[in-house]
N, C-alpha and C positions, 0 to 999 in steps of 0.2 A: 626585632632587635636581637642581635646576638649574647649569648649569656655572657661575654666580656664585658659588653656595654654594661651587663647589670652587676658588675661587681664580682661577678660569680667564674675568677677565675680558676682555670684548670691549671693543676700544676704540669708541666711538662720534666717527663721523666726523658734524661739525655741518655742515649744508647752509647757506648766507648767499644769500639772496635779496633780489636790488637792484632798486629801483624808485625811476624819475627822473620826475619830474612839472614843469613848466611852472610857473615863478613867478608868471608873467604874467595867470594867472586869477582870476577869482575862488572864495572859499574851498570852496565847494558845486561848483564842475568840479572842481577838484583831489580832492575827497575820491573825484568818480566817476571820475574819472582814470587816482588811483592802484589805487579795484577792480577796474577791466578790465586794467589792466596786472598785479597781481594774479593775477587768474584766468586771463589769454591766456598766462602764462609758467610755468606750472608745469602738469603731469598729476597730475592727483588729488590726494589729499590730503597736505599736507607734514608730516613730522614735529614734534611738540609741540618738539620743540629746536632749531630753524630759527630761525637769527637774519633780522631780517626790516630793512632799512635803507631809507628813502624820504629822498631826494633832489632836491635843488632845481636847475633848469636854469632859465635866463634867461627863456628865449623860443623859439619855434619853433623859429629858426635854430641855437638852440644844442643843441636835440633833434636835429638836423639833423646837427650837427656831431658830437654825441656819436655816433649812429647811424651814422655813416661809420669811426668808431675803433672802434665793436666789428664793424663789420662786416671791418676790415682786419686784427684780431687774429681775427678766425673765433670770435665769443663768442658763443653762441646767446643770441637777444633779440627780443623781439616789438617794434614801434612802433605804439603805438594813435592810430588818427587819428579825429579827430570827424566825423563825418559831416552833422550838424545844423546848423542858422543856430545862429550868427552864425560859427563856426569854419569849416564848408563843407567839411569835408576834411583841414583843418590837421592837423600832427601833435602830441599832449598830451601824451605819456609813454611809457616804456621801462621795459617789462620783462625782465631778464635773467634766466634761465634760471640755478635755484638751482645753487651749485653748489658745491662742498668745498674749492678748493684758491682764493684769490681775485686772486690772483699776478697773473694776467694784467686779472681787472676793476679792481682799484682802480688799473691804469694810465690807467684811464679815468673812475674816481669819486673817488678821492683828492680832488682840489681841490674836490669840490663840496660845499655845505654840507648839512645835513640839512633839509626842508622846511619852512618857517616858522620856521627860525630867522633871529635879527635878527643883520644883520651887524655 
């Protein structure tokens, strides 16, 4: 008998994985954007009950910006930069690094909006 049957359940802690992407593109980078940031911030595969959040940042500067605030609170996050014409290097998008307790990321995603939402 499984320890559910006997009452004895586990609580399941939800993982929330945050993904910021660049406003400034057009729709077809953003969608590649957000999969490399995606796949650069998580090891293998995440559970079926991961809340998954994509998020909208201005422009470069503001990935820039954003990237400085998780770097100052120690919040593990990858930044995907493009490497190809016409971006050269630029920086596209942030991956944060799934995580259970959000306390400290939404110090830094709270104001932004969700991706392609009209303001």
């Amino acid at each position: 008998m499984r320890p559910q049957s006997l009452g004895q359940k586990k609580k399941l802690e939800i993982q929330h994985h945050h993904i910021i992407c660049r406003g400034d593109i057009p729709d077809g980078h953003k969608f590649a954007q957000v999969g490399h940031a995606v796949a650069e911030s998580c090891e293998g595969p995440m559970p079926n009950t991961t809340y998954i959040y994509v998020l909208e940042a201005k422009d470069e500067s503001h990935i820039d910006e954003l990237h400085a605030k998780l770097w100052d609170l120690e919040i593990p996050h990858t930044v995907i930069h493009e490497p190809d014409a016409p971006y050269n290097g630029q920086a596209m998008a942030i991956g944060i690094w799934p995580v259970i307790d959000r306390t400290d990321v939404k110090k830094v995603t709270s104001s932004l909006p969700l991706l392609g939402k009209k303001k």
